[in-house]
Steps between C-alpha positions, in 0.01 A plus 500: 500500500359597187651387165556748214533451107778697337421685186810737375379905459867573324797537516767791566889511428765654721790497649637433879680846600653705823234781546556698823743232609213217481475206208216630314289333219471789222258409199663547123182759459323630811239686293413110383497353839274785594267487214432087581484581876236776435278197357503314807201548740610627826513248753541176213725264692813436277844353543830587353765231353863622408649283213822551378619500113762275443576409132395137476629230248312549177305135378773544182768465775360182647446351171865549404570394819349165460652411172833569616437279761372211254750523297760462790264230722499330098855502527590322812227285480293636788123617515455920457331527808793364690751659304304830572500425895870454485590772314260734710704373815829531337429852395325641782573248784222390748403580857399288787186477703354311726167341474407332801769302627660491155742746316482487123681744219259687264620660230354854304216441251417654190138466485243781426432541865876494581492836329879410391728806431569591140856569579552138694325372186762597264788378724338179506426487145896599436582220741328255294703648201805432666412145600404472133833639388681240765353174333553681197098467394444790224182690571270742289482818635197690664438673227520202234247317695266795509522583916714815516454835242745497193536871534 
């Protein structure tokens, strides 16, 4: 079998639609799609990966995030990174699978790779706010600390 490198040519937007009655992929601009296919030698080899776009937590987010979390984990006298496990599970609960003859819970992560939604980011970042509010801890904002726009 013979092993290939992958070098990306470009990329092209669009959109899943019903054409004819068939799920089609149709580019944003088919005059671009055709102008970078016209460079292409006839007969390259090439492959094509779909991505989607999902809005993704912003590294602003996550910082917030994280001192939320210290200030609570400072609170009741736990470590953040625990505190950050249980509130992940508390929030958005955990699933079971089975590793061998094992089962274990995982919970979501919000790493980079995760690719973490933007919108579960901000109900977990008003979650924390509420958990703040309930041990009455007063917070700055976002926006005092510098992670969120003013305007």
């Amino acid at each position: 079998m013979t092993a290939y490198n992958s070098k990306e040519l470009f990329t092209v937007l669009g959109q899943v639609r019903l054409v004819d009655g068939k799920k089609r992929f149709v580019p944003s601009s088919t005059d671009h799609l055709a102008s970078l296919m016209a460079r292409l030698p006839i007969g390259k080899l090439i492959s094509c990966t779909f991505f989607d776009k999902v809005p993704t937590r912003s590294a602003g987010q996550l910082a917030y995030h994280w001192v939320l979390v210290t200030y609570i984990a400072d609170y009741t006298g736990d470590c953040p990174e625990e505190m950050h496990d249980a509130i992940m599970r508390e929030k958005f609960g955990t699933k079971k699978i089975k590793l061998k003859d094992k089962v274990h819970e995982v919970r979501r992560s919000i790493s980079n790779k995760a690719r973490f939604p933007k919108t579960d980011m901000v109900e977990l970042i008003n979650y924390d706010l509420e958990l703040c509010e309930f041990y009455s801890i007063k917070v700055p904002t976002a926006e005092q600390l510098g992670y969120l726009p003013t305007n």
